[in-house]
DRENTI-610659 format. One record per residue (C-alpha): residue number from 0; residue in one letter; chain; x, y, z. Coordinates in Angstrom, 2 decimals. Example, Ala and Ser with C-alpha at 12.3 -4.5 7.8 and 13.67 -1.06 7.14 Angstrom:
<node resi="0" resn="A" chain="A" x="12.30" y="-4.50" z="7.80"/>
<node resi="1" resn="S" chain="A" x="13.67" y="-1.06" z="7.14"/>
END
This chain:
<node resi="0" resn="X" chain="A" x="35.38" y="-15.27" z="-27.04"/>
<node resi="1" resn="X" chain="A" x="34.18" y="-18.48" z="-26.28"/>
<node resi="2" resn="X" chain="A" x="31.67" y="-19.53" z="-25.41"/>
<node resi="3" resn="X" chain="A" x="29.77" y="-17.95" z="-28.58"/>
<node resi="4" resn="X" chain="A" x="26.41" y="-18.25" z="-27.50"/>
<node resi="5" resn="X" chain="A" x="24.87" y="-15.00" z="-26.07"/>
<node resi="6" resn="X" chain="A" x="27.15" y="-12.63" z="-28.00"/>
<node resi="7" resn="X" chain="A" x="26.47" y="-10.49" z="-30.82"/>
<node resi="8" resn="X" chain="A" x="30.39" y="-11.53" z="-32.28"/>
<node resi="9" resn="X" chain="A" x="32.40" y="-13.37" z="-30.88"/>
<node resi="10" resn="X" chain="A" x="35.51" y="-12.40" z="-32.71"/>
<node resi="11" resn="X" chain="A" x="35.83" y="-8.74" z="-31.88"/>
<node resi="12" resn="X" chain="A" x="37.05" y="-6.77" z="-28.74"/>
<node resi="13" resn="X" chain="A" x="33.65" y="-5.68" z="-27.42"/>
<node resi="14" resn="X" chain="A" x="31.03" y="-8.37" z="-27.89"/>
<node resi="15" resn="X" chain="A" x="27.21" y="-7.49" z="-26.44"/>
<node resi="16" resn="X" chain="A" x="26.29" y="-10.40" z="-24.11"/>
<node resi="17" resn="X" chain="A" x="22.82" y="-11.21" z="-23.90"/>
<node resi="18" resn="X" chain="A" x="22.69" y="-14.43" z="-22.07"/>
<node resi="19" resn="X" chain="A" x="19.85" y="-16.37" z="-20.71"/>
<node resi="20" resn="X" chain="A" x="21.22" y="-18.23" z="-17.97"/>
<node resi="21" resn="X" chain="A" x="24.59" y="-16.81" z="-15.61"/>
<node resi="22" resn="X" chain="A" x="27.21" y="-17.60" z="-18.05"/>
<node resi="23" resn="X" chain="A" x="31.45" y="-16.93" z="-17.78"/>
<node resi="24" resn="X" chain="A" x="32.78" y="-15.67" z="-20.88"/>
<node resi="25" resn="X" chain="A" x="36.57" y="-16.29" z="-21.66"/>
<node resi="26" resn="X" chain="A" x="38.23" y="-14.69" z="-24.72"/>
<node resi="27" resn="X" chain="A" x="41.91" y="-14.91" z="-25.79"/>
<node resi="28" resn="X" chain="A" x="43.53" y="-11.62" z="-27.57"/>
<node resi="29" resn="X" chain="A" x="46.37" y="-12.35" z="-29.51"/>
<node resi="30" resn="X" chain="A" x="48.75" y="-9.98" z="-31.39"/>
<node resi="31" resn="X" chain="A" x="48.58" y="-10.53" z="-35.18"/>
<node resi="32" resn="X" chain="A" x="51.89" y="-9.71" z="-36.06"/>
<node resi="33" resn="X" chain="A" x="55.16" y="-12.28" z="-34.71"/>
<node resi="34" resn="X" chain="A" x="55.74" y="-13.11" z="-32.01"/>
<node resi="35" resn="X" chain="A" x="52.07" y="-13.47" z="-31.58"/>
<node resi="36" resn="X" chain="A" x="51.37" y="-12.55" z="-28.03"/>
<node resi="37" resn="X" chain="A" x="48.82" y="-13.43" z="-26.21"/>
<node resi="38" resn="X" chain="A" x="46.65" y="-12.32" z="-23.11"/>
<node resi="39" resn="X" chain="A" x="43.36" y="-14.46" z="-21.73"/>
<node resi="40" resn="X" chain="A" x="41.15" y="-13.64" z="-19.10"/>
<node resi="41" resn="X" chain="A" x="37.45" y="-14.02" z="-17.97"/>
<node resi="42" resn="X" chain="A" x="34.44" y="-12.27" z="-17.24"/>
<node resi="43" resn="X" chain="A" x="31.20" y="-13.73" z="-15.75"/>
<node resi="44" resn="X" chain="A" x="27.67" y="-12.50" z="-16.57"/>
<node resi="45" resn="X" chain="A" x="25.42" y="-13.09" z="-13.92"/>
<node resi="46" resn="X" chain="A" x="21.25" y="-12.96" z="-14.51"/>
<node resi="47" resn="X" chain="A" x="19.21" y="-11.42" z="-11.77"/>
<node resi="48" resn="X" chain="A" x="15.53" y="-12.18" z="-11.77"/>
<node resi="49" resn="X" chain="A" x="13.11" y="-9.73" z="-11.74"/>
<node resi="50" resn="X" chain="A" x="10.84" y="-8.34" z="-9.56"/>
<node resi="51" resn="X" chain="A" x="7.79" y="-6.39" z="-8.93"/>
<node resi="52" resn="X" chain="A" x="6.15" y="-4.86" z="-6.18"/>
<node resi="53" resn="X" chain="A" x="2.50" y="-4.71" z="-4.12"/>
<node resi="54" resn="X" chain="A" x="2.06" y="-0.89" z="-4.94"/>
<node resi="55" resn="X" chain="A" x="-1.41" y="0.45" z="-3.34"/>
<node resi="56" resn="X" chain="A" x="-4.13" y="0.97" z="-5.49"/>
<node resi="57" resn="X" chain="A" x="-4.92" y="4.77" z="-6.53"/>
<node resi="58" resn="X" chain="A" x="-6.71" y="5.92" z="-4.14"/>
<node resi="59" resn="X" chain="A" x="-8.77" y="8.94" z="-2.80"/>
<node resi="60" resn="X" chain="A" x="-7.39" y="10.29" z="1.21"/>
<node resi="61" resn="X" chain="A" x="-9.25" y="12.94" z="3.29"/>
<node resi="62" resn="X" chain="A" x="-6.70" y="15.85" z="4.03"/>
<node resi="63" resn="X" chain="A" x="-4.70" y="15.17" z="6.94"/>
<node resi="64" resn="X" chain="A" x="-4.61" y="11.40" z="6.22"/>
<node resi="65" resn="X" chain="A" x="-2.04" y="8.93" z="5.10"/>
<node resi="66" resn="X" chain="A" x="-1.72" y="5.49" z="2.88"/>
<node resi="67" resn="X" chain="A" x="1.32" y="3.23" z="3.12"/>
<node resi="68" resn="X" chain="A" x="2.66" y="3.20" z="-0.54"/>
<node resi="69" resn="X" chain="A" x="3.46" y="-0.31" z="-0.94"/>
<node resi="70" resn="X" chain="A" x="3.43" y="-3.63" z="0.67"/>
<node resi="71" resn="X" chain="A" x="6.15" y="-5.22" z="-0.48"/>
<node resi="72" resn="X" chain="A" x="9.85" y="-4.90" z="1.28"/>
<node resi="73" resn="X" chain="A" x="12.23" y="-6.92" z="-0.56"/>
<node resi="74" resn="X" chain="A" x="15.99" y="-7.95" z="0.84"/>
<node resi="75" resn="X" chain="A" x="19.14" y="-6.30" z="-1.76"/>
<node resi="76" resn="X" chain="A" x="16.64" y="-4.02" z="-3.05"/>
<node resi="77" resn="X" chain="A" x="17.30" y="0.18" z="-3.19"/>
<node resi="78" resn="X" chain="A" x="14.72" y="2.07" z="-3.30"/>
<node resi="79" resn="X" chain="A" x="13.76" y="5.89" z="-4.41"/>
<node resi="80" resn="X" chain="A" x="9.97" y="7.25" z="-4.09"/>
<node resi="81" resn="X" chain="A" x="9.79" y="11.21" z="-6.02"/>
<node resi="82" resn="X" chain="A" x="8.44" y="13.36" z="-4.93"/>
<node resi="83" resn="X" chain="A" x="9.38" y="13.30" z="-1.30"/>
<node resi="84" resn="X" chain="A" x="7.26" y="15.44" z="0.23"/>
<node resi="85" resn="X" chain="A" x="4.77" y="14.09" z="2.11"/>
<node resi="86" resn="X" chain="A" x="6.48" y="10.74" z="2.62"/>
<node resi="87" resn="X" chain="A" x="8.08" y="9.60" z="6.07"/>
<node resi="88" resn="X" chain="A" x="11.04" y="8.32" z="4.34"/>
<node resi="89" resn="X" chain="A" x="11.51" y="7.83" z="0.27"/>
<node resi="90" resn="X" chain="A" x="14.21" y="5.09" z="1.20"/>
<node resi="91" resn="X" chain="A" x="12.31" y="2.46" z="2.17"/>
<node resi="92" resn="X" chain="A" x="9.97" y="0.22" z="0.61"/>
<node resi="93" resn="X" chain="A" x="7.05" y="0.54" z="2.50"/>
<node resi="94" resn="X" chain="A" x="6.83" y="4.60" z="2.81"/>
<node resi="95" resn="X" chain="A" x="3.65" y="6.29" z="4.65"/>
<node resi="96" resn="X" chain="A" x="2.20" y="9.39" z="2.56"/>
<node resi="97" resn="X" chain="A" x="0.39" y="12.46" z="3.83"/>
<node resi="98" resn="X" chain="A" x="-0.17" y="14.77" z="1.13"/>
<node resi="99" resn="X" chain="A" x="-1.80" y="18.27" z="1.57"/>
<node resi="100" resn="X" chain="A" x="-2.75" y="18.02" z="-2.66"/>
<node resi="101" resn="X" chain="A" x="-2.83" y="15.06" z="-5.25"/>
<node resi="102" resn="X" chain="A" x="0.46" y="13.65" z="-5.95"/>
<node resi="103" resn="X" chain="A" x="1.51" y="10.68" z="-7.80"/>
<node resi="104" resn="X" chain="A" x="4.32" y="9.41" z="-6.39"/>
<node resi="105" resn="X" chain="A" x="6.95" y="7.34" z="-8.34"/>
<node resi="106" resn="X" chain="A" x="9.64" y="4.60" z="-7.26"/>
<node resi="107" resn="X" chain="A" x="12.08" y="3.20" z="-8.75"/>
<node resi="108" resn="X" chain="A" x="13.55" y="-0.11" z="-6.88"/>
<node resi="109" resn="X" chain="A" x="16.95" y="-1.24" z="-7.68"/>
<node resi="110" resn="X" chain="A" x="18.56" y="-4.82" z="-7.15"/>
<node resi="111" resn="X" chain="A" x="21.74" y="-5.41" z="-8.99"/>
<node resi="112" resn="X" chain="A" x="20.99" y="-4.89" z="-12.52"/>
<node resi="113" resn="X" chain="A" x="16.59" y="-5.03" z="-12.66"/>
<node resi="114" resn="X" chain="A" x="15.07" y="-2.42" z="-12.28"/>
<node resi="115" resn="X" chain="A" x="11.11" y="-1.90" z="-11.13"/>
<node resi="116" resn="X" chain="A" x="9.33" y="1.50" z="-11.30"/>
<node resi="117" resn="X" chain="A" x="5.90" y="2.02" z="-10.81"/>
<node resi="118" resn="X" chain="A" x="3.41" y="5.26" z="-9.77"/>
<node resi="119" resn="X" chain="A" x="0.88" y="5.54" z="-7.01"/>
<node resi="120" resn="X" chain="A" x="-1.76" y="8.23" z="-7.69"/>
<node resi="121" resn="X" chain="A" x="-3.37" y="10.04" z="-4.32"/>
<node resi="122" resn="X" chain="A" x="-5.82" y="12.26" z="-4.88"/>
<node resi="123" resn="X" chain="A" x="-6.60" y="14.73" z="-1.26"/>
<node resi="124" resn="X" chain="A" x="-9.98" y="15.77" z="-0.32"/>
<node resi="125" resn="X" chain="A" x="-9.99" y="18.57" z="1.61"/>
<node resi="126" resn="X" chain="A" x="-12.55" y="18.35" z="4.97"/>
<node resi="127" resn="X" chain="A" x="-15.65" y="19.75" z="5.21"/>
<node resi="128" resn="X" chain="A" x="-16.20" y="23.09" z="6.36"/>
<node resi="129" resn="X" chain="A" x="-17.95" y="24.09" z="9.39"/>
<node resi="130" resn="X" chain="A" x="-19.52" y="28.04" z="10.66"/>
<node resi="131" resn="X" chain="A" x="-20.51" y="27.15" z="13.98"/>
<node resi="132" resn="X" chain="A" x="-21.68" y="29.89" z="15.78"/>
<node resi="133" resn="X" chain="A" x="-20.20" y="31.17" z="19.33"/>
<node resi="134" resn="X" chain="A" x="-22.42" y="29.41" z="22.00"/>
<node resi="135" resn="X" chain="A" x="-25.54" y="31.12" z="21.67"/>
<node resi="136" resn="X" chain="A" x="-28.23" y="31.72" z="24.96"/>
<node resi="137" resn="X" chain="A" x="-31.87" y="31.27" z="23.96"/>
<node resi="138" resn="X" chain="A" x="-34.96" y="31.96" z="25.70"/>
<node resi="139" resn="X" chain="A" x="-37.31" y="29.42" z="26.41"/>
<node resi="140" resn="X" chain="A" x="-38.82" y="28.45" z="23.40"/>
<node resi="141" resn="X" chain="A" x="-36.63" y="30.05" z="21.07"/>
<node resi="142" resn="X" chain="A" x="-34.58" y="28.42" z="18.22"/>
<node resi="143" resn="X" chain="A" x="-30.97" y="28.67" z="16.59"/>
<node resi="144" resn="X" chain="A" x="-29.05" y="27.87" z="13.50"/>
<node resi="145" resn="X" chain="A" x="-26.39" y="25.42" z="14.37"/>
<node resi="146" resn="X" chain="A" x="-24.66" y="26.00" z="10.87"/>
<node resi="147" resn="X" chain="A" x="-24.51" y="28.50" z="7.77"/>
<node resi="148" resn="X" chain="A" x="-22.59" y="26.06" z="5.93"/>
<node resi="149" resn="X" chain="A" x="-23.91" y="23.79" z="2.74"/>
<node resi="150" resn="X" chain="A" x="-21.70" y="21.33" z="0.92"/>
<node resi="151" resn="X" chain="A" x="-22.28" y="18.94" z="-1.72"/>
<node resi="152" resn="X" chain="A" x="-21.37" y="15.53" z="-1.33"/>
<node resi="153" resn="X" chain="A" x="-21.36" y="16.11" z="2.62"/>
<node resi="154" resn="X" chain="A" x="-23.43" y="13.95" z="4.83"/>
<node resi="155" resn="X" chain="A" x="-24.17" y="15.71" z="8.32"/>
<node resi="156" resn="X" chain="A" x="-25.17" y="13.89" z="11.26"/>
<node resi="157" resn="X" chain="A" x="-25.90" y="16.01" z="14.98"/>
<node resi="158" resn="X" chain="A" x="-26.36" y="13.80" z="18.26"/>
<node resi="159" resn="X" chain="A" x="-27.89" y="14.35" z="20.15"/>
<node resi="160" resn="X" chain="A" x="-30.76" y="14.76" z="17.98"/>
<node resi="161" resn="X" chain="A" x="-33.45" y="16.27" z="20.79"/>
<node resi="162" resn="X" chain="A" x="-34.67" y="19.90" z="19.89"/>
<node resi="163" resn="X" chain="A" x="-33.39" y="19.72" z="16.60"/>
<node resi="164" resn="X" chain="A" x="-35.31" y="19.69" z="13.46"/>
<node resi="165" resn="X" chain="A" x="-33.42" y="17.73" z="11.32"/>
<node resi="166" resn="X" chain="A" x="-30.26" y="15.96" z="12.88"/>
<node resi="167" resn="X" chain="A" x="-29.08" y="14.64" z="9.01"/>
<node resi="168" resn="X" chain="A" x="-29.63" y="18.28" z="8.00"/>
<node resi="169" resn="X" chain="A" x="-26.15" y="20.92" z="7.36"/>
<node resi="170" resn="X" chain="A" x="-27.68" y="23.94" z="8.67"/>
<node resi="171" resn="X" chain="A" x="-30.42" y="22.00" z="11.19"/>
<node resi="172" resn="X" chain="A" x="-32.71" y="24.49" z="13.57"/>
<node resi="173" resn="X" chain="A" x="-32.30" y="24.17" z="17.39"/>
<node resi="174" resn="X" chain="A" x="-35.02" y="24.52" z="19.67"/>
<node resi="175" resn="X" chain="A" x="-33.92" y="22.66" z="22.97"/>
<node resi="176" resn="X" chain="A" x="-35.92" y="22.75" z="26.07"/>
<node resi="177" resn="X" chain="A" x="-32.75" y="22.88" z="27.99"/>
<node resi="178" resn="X" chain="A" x="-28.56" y="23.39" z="27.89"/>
<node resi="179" resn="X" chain="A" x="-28.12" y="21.05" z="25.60"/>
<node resi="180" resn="X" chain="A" x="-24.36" y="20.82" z="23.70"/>
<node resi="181" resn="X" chain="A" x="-24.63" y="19.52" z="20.19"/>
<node resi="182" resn="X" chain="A" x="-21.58" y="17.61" z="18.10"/>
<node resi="183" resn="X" chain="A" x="-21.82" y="17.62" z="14.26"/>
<node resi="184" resn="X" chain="A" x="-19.89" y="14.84" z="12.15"/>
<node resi="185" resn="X" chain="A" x="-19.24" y="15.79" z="8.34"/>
<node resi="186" resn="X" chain="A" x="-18.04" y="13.33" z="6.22"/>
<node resi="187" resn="X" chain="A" x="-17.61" y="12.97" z="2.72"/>
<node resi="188" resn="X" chain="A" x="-17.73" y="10.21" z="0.44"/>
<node resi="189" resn="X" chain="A" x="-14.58" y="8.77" z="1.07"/>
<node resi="190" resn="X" chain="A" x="-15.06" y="9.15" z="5.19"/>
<node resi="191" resn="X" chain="A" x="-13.52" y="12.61" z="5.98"/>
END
């Protein structure tokens, strides 16, 4: 085989090439007893350059969510994301996830002969729970709980916040002087 450099022997039928730049190989077999014949031929070793990609972070989603798995969308490059549940299409480089629990997702992008694989961890928080009671009637002056529910790591906020006693409160008191219709936002740390 010629030329030598890049191969673990040059003088036997099945070298190991491990070139550093593209690099065509051509070797000559010849038959050691008379007449001697011969065969030649060539093979070409071609370097691809590697690659990574702009994986999201590990991140934290409220349940019912999503987060785009990567930013990066390469031309030549195959891709496969595991598990696939979850994910609008494990195909693509750029794949939207909705999990209902944690997953780490995996890919593993292909372009000729490198290979990149990386992980994305997603952790799911499920939403806040809510016991609103059926829309009660009060008498004048009378008061209701708008909640029986207590979470940690919840923040609560009520609007409008007239007749209640405390609007930032999870189970707050309402004494309204009038109809009044009351919204609640929970949210957890991560904005659920």
């Amino acid at each position: 085989w010629s030329p030598a450099t890049g191969l673990d022997n040059p003088n036997i039928a099945t070298p190991t090439a491990t070139p550093t730049a593209e690099t065509t190989y051509s070797v000559i077999a010849t038959l050691l007893t008379p007449p001697g014949c011969s065969s030649t031929g060539t093979v070409t070793v071609a370097i691809d350059q590697p690659f990574t990609l702009d994986l999201a972070n590990d991140t934290t989603i409220c349940a019912g969510k999503s987060v785009r798995l990567s930013q990066t969308n390469l031309p030549g490059i195959t891709y496969n994301w595991s598990p696939n549940v979850g994910l609008d299409d494990p195909s693509i480089a750029t794949p939207t996830a909705t999990p209902t629990t944690g997953t780490t997702y995996t890919v593993m992008a292909v372009r000729t002969a490198c290979t990149f694989n990386g992980s994305v961890a997603i952790n799911v928080l499920q939403n806040p729970m809510l016991n609103l009671p059926a829309d009660p009637v009060l008498c004048p002056g009378g008061d209701t709980l708008l909640n029986t529910i207590t979470e940690q790591g919840v923040d609560y906020q009520w609007t409008p916040a007239t007749g209640l006693d405390d609007p930032f409160s999870a189970t707050p008191t309402a004494s309204p002087a009038a109809t009044t219709t009351y919204s609640v936002r929970a949210e957890t740390q991560v904005g659920g």
